[in-house]
N, C-alpha and C positions, 0 to 999 in steps of 0.2 A: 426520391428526394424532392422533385421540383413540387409532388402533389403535397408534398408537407408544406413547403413553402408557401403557393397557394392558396391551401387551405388556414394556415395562419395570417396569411396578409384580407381574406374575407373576414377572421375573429379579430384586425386589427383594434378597431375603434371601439371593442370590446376593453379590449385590453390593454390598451390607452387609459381607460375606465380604473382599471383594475389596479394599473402600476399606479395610479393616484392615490387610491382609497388604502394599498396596500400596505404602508408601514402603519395607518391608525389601527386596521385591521390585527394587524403582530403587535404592537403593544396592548391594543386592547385583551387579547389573549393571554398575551405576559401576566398583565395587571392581574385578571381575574384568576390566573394560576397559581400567582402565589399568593394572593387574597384567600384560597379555599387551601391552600397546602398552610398558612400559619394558623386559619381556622382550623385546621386538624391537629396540629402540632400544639395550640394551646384548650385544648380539649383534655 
């Protein structure tokens, strides 16, 4: 357990990164998913 904890307190400032960028990231995926799913459905 402690070596997980360590090991993610080194990927912190990683992951600081990450939790920023991470909701434009999930909506951007949103967006484009069903952008190609009504492209398909109006085909």
């Amino acid at each position: 357990m402690q070596t997980i904890v360590n090991s993610s307190n080194r990927l912190l400032p990683f992951g600081k990164k990450l939790k920023k960028y991470l909701p434009f990231f999930i909506g951007f995926k949103i967006l484009t998913f069903t952008g190609f799913l009504t492209y398909l459905m109006n085909q």
